[in-house]
DRENMI-561939 format. One record per residue: z negated, y negated, x of N, C-alpha, C in turn; residue in three letters; residue number from 0. Coordinates in pm, whole numbers, plus 50000, padded with zeros to 5 digits. Layout:
BEGIN
((Z, Y, X), (Z, Y, X), (Z, Y, X), 'ALA', NUM)
...
END
This chain:
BEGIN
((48986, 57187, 65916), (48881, 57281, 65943), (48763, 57207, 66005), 'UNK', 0)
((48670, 57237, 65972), (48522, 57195, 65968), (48439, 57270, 66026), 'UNK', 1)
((48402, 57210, 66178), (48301, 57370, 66217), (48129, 57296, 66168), 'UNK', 2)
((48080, 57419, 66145), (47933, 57362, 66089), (47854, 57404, 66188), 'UNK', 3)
((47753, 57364, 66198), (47604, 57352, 66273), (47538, 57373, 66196), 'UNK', 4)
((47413, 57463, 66265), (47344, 57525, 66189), (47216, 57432, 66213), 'UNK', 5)
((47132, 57351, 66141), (47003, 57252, 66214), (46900, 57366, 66175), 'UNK', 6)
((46845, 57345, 66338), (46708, 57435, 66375), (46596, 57319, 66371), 'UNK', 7)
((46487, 57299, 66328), (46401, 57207, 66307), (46273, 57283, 66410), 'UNK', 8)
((46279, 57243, 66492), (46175, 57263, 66640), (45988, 57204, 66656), 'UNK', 9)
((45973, 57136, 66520), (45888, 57137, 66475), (45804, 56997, 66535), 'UNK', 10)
((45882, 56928, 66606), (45820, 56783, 66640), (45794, 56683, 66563), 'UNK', 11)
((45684, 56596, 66558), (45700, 56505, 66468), (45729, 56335, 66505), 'UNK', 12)
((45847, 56274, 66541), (45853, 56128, 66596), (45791, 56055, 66539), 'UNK', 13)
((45766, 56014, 66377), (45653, 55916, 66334), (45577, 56018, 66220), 'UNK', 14)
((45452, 55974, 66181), (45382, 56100, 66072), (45454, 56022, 65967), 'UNK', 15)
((45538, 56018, 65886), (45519, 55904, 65702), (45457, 55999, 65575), 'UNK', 16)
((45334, 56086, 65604), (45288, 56130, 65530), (45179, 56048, 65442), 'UNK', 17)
((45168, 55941, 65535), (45064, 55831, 65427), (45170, 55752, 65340), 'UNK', 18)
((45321, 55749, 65395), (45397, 55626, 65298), (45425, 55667, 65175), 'UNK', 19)
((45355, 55604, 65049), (45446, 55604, 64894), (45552, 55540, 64888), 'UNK', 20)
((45609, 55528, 64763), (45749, 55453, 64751), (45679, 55338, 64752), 'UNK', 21)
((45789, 55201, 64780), (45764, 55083, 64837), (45793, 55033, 64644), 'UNK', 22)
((45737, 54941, 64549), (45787, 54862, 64474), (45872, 54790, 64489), 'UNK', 23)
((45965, 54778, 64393), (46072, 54704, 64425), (46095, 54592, 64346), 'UNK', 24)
((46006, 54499, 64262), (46012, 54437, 64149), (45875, 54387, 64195), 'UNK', 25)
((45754, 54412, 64203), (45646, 54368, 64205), (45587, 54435, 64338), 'UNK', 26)
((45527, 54343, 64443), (45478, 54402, 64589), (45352, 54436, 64603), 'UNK', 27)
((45313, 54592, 64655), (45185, 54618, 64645), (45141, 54531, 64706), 'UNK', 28)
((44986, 54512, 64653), (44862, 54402, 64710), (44773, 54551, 64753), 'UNK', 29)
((44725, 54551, 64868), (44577, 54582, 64851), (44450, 54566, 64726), 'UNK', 30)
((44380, 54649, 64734), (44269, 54605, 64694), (44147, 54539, 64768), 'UNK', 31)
((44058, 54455, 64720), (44033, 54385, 64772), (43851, 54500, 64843), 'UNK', 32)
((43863, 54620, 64755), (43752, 54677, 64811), (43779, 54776, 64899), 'UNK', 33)
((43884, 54796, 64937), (43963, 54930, 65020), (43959, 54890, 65158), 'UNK', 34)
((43846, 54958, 65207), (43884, 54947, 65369), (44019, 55023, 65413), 'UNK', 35)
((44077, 54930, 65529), (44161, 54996, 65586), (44123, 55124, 65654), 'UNK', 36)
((44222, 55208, 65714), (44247, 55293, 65760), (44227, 55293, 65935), 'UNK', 37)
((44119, 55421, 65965), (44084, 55420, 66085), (44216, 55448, 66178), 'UNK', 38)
((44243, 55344, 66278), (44310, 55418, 66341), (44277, 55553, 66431), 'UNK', 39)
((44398, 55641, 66469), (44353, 55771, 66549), (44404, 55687, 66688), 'UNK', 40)
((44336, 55769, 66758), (44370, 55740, 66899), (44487, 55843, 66919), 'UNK', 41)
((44619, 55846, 66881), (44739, 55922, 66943), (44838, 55840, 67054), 'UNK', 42)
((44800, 55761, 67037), (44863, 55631, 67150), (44805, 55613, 67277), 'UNK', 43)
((44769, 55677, 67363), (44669, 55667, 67482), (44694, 55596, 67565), 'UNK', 44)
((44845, 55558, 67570), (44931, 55517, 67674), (44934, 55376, 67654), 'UNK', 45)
((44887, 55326, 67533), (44924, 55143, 67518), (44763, 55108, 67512), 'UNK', 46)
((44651, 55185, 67561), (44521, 55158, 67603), (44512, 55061, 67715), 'UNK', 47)
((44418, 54952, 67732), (44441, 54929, 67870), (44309, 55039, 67979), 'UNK', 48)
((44404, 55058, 68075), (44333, 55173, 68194), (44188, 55075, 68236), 'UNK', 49)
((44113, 55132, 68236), (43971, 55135, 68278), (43995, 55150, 68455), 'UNK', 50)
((44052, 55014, 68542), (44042, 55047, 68681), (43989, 54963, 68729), 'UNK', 51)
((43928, 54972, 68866), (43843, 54879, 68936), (43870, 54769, 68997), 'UNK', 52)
((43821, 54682, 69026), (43857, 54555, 69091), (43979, 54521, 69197), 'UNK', 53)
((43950, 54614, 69290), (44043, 54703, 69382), (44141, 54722, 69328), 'UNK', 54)
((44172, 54835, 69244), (44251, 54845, 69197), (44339, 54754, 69108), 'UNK', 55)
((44311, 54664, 69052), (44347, 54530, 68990), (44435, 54425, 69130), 'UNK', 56)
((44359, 54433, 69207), (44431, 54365, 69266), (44528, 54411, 69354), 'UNK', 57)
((44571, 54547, 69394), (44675, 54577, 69472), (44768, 54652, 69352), 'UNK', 58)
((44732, 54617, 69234), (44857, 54653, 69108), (44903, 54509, 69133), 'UNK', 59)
((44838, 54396, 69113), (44896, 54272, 69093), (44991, 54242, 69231), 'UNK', 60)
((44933, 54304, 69381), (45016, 54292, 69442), (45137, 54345, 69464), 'UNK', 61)
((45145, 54432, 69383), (45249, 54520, 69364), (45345, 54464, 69302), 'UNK', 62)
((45337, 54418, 69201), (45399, 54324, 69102), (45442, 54216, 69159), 'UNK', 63)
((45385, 54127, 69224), (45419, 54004, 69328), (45518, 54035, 69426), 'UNK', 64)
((45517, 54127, 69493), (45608, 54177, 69567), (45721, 54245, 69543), 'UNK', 65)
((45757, 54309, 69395), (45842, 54335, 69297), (45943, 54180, 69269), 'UNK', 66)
((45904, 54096, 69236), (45905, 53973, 69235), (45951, 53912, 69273), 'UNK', 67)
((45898, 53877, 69408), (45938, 53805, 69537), (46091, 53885, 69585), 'UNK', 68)
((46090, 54037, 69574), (46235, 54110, 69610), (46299, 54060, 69516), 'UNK', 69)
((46308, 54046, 69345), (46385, 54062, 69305), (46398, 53855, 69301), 'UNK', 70)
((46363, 53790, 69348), (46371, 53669, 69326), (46445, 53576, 69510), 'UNK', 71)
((46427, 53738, 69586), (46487, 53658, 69719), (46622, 53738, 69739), 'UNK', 72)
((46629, 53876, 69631), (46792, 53880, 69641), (46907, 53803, 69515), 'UNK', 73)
((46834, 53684, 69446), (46890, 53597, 69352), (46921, 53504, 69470), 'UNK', 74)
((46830, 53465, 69544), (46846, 53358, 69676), (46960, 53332, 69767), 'UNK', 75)
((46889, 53506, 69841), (47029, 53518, 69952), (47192, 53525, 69805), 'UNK', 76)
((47193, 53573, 69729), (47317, 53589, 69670), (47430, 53444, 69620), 'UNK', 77)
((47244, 53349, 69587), (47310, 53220, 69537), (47342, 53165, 69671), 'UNK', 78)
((47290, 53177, 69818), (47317, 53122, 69952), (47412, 53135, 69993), 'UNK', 79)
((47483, 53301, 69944), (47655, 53318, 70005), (47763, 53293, 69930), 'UNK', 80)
((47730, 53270, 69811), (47810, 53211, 69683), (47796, 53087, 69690), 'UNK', 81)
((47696, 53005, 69719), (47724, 52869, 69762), (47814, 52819, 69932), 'UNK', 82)
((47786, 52927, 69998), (47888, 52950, 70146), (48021, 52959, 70131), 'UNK', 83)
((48025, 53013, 70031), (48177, 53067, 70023), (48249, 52982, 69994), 'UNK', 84)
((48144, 52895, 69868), (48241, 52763, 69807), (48268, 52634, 69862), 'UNK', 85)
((48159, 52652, 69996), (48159, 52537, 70069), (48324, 52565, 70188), 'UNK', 86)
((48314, 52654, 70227), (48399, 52697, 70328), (48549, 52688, 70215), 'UNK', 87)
((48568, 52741, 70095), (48675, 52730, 70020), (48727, 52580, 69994), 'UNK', 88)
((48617, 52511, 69971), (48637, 52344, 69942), (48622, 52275, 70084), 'UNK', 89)
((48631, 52297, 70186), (48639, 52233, 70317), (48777, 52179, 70339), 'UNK', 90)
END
């Protein structure tokens, strides 16, 4: 026995492929050589880079540095007690 699901289509779209034709499979489309490409749309807003001020540039970067420095001084202390341990084991 087989229970079925009924698919409700909610109307989102994850990529548009309303511009893709079939791909050739024997011979590879070329462009033409008079065909401008295609404008991009701005639907991507998020991989823009942000328009912020000087200020702001620099206490993102410090932010990041200090991200950094944590995640590079708990590699430290970890390699410091793992090297302790082995010293005290091999004594």
């Amino acid at each position: 026995m087989r229970k079925r699901d009924d698919f409700e289509d909610d109307g989102r779209t994850i990529a548009d492929m309303s511009g893709i034709g079939p791909a050739p499979t024997l011979r590879p489309h070329r462009r033409k050589a008079d065909a401008l490409p295609p404008e991009p749309a701005n639907d991507r807003p998020w991989e823009q880079a942000p328009d912020w001020t000087p200020k702001e540039k620099f206490w993102a970067v410090m932010g990041v540095l200090k991200a950094t420095l944590a995640i590079a001084g708990v590699y430290l202390v970890g390699l410091g007690v793992l090297l302790a341990v082995l010293f005290l084991l091999w004594k």
